[in-house]
C-alpha positions in Angstrom: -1.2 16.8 0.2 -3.8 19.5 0.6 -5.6 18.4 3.8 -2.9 17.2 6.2 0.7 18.5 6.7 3.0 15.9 5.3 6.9 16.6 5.9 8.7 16.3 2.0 11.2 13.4 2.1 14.5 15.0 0.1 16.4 13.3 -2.2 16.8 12.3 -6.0 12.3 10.8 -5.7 11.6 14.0 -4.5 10.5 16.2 -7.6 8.5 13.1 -9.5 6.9 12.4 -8.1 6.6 14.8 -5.3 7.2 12.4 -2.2 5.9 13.3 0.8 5.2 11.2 4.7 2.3 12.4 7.0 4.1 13.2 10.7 1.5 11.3 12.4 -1.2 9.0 12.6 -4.4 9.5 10.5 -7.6 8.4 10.5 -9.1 6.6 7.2 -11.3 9.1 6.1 -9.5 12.5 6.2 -6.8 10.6 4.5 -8.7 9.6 1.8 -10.5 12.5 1.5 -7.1 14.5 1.2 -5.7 11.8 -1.7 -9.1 12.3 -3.4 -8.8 16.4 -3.7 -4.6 15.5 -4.6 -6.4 13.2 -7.6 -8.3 16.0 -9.1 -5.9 18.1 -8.6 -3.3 16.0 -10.7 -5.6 15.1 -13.5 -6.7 19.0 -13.5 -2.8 19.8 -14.4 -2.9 21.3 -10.9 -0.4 19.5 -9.1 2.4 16.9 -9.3 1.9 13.4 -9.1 3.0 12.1 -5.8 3.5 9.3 -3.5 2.4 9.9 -0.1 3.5 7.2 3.1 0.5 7.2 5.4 0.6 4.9 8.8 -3.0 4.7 9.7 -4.9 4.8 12.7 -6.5 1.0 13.4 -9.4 0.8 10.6 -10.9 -2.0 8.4 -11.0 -1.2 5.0 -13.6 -2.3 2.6 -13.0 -2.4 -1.4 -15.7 -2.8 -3.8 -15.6 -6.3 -3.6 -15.7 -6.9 0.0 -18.7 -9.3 1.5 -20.3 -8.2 4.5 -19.9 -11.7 6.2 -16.1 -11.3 6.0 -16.1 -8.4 9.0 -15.9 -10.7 11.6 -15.2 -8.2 14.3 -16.1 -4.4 15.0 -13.6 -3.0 17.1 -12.3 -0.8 15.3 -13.8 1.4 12.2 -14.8 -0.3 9.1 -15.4 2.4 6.0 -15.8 1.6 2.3 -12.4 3.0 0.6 -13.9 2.7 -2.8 -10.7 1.1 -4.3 -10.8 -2.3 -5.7 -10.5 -5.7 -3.7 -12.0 -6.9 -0.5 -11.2 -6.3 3.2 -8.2 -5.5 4.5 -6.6 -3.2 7.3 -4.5 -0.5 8.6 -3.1 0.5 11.5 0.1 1.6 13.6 3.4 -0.6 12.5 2.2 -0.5 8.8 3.3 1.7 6.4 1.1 2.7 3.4 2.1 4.1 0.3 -1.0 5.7 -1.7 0.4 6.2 -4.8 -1.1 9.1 -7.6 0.3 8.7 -10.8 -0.7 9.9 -14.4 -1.0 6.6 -16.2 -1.3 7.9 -19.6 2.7 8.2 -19.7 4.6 5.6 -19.4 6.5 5.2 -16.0 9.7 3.3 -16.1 8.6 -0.1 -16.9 5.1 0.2 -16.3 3.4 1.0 -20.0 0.6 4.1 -20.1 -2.8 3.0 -20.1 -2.0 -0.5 -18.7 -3.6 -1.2 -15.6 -2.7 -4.4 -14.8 1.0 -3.6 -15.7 0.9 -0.6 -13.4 -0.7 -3.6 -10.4 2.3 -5.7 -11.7 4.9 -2.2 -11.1 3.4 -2.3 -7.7 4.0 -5.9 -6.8 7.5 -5.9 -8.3 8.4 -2.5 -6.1 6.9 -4.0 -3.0 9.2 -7.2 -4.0 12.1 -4.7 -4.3 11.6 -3.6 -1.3 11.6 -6.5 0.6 14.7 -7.7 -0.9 16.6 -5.1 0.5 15.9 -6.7 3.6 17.0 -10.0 2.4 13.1 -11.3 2.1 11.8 -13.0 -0.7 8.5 -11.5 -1.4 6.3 -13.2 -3.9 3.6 -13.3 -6.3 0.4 -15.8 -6.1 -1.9 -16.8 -9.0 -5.4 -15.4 -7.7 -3.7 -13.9 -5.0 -3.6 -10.6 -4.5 -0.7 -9.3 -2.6 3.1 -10.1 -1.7 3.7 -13.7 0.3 6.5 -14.7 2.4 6.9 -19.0 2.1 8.4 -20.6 5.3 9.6 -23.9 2.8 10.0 -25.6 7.2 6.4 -25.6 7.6 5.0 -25.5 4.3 3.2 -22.2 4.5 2.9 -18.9 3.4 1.8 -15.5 4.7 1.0 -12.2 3.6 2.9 -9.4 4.3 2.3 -6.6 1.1 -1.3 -6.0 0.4 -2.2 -3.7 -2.7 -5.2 -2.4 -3.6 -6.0 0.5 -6.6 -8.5 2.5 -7.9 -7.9 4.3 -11.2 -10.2 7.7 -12.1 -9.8 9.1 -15.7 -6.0 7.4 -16.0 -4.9 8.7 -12.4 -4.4 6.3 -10.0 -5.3 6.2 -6.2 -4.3 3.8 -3.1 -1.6 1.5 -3.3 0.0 -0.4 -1.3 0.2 -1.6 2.5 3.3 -3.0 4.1 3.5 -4.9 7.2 6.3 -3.4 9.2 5.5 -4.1 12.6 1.8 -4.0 13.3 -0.4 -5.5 16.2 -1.0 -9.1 14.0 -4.0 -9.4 16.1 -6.0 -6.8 14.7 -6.0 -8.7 11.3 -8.6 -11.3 12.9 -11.2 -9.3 12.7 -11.9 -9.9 9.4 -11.2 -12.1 6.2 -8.0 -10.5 4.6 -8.7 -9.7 0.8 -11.6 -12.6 1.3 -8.3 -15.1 1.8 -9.0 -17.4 4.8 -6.7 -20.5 4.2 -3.6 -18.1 5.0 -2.1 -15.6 7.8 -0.2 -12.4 7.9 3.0 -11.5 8.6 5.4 -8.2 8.9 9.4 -7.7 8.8 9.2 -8.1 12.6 7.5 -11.9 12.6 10.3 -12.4 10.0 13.2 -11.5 12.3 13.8 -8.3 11.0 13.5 -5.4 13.2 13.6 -2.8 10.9 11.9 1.0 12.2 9.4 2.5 9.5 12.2 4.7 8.2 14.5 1.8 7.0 11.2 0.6 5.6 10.6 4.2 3.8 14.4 4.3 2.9 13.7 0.8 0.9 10.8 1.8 -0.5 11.7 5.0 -2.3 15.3 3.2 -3.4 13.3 0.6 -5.3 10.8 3.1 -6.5 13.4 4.0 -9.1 14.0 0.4 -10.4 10.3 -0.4 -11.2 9.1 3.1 -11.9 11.8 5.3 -13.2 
């Protein structure tokens, strides 16, 4: 990244894409600023593709299709992210992975020039992820986003949200995983426009994993969906 020191996680992921993790908290806007200039800078021929773990700063998020009446609350920054989707949010205990990818090659599994297989690529590495940790993360028909089921209580809660936005075949954002964040902070608005449900996070579940484990399972299943 061009606009925020970011420390290069070593290992096999490391060359492509280029990995790297920001050593602190950011707010929104830099951050997307800085993966917008990383963008144009990979479909220029400039620079590597890369995946880049982010944990935000607390800040409401709104996608192109994100209604007004579902910011409930303004405690905390709300900026348009220009990706697609609705509200959602970030903050400490959640780590986000923006992922910039060339999508006119093909990327493991993921075909070129097929975004809703490179959304799928997403869900199933999120899913990977997860199952390292013995969770079953799942898929919903016009659902966006990774569910947990508790079968007990007949319910079901979020804990992956994903959100893209794709500029001339490079993709932008990614995904949002709920390590251990302040579940209060979600209430504030309508997640992804999905009332009927709650959140969740690795902690609720049990597991008390730190945000390294969490990066450590995320770049092994990288490799599975993505290649």
């Amino acid at each position: 990244m061009t606009t925020h020191p970011t420390t290069p996680l070593l290992g096999p992921l490391s060359a492509s894409p280029e990995w790297s993790i920001a050593p602190c908290r950011l707010p929104y806007a830099p951050a997307l600023e800085a993966m917008a200039t990383r963008v144009a800078a990979i479909r220029n021929g400039t620079a590597p593709e890369a995946v880049w773990l982010v944990e935000h700063e607390p800040t409401y998020t709104a996608g192109t299709s994100a209604r007004p009446e579902d910011l409930l609350e303004t405690r905390f920054p709300a900026v348009a992210a220009g990706r697609g989707g609705q509200w959602t949010y970030h903050g400490p205990g959640q780590r986000t992975g923006y992922v910039m990818l060339d999508l006119t090659r093909d990327h493991g599994t993921v075909r070129a020039r097929d975004v809703r297989e490179y959304v799928r690529g997403l869900e199933d590495w999120l899913i990977r992820a997860l199952d390292r940790f013995n969770i079953r993360g799942e898929r919903r028909d016009g659902r966006i986003g990774i569910w947990v089921a508790d079968k007990a209580r007949g319910t079901e809660e979020k804990i992956g949200a994903i959100g893209v936005r794709v500029t001339r075949w490079v993709s932008w954002h990614g995904v949002a995983l709920n390590v251990d964040p302040d579940l209060t902070h979600f209430a504030g608005i309508v997640p992804c426009g999905i009332a009927e449900h709650g959140v969740t996070s690795l902690h609720k579940l049990g597991v008390l994993a730190t945000m390294e484990e969490a990066d450590s399972a995320l770049m092994a299943a990288w490799g599975e969906v993505f290649g």
